[in-house]
C-alpha positions, -999 to +999 in steps of 0.1 A: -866-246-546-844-254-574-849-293-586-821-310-601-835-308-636-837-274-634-798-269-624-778-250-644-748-277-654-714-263-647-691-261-672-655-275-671-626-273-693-593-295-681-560-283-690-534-306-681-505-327-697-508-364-682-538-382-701-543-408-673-552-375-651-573-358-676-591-390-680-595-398-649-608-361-643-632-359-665-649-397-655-649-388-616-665-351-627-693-364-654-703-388-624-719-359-613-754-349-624-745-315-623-707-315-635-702-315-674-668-315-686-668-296-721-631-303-735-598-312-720-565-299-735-529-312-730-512-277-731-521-245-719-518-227-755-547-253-769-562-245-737-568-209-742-584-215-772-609-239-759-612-219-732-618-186-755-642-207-776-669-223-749-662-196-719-666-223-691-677-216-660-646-233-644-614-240-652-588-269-639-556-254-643-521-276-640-493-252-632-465-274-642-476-276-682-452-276-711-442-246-737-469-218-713-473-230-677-504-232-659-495-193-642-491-178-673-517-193-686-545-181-656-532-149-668-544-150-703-583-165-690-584-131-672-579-115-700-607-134-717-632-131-688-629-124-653-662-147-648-643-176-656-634-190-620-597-210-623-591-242-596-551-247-597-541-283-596-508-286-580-483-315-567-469-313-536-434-311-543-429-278-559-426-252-531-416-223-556-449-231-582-470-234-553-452-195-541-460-182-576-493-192-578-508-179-549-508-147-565-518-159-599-555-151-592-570-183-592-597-190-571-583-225-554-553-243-550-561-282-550-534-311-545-536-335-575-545-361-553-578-346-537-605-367-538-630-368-563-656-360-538-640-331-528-629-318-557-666-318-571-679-300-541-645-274-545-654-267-581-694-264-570-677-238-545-656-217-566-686-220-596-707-196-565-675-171-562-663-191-530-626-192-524-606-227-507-573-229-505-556-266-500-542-268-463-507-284-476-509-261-504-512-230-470-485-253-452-459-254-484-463-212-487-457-207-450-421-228-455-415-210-485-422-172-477-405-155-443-425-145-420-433-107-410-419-102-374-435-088-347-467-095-353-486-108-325-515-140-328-540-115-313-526-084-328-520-070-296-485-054-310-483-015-300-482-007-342-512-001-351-502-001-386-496-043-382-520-049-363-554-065-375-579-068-342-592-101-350-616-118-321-603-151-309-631-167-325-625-152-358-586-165-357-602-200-349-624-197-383-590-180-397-573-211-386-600-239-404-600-214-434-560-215-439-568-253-436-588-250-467-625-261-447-659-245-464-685-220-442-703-255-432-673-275-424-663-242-403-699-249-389-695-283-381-662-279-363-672-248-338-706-260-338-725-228-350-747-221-378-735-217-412-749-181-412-725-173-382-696-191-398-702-171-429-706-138-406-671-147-391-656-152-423-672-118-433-657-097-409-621-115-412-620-101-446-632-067-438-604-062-410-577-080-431-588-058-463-585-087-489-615-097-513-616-133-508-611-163-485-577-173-506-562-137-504-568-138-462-551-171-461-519-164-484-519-135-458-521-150-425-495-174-438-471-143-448-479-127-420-473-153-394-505-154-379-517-193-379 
């Protein structure tokens, strides 16, 4: 068992224009034992240097920065490394940002106003190659982008081209996934195991065909399915 000297620090660079939210950032994240924020820029372009310079393990991204916005900029720490996992921080009031940046690669979409709490455990997450996905951030998408027709909540449609034979368990853990809730929350909620909420979450993937939990739940809200 891993002891909490032992744990590997995780590494975070904030990029993001306010300074009362950087600051307050990076004192609610070094509260953490295992946290360590390593720099904090104010524009993406500084950013990218830092970024280049310390390779982080994560990154907390704003999208709406000045001269290179947070998208283009998630583009360029791809380029760098694909290791480096990217959290988007978002407001809720920009429906066509929010839209944009679903497909930006990043691996979560966080309100600026999450809690601390919560964003610690989202950036421990994503540091383990786990997806999340706020639940307004899912909500803002599913106003924004129409919705296929004729596809059915069970897929029950007679295309079988559409149709993606999900168990109506698995569109309940679909449905707390789209809501942004981790493989214990998931747990907690249906009152199963973690390793059966994982499985579920497994096997949603596999009959969707996307790589991650974010890709399945940009999906199910194109598709119309929660």
């Amino acid at each position: 068992m891993v002891t909490s000297e032992e744990q590997k620090l995780i590494s975070i660079v904030i990029v993001e224009d306010f300074k009362l939210t950087r600051v307050g950032l990076r004192c609610a994240l070094n509260s953490n034992p295992d946290l360590n924020v390593v720099a904090e820029s104010e524009d993406a372009i500084e950013g990218l240097k830092q970024i280049e310079k310390l390779h982080p393990d994560v990154v907390l991204m704003d999208l709406g920065l000045p001269m290179m916005n947070g998208i283009e900029a998630m583009v360029k720490i791809r380029e760098i490394s694909s290791d480096i996992k990217i959290i988007a921080l978002t407001s809720h009031d920009r429906e066509e940002e929010v839209v944009a940046a679903l497909s930006s690669g990043a691996s979560a979409y966080c309100l600026k106003d999450i809690d601390p709490s919560k964003l610690a455990d989202v950036i421990r997450d994503v540091s383990q190659g786990v997806c999340w996905i706020d639940s307004v951030v899912a909500n803002l998408a599913l106003k924004s982008i129409p919705k296929v027709e004729n596809i059915g909540l069970l897929g029950n449609q007679v295309n079988d081209q559409t149709r993606i034979p999900l168990t109506e368990r698995e569109f309940e853990v679909l449905k707390h996934l789209v809501a942004g809730k981790s493989n214990t929350e998931i747990a907690k909620e249906l009152i199963v195991s973690v390793h059966t909420a994982k499985a579920h979450v497994c096997s949603i993937l596999q009959k969707m065909c996307v790589n991650d939990r974010v890709q399945a739940a940009v999906k199910a809200v194109k598709e119309g399915m929660v």
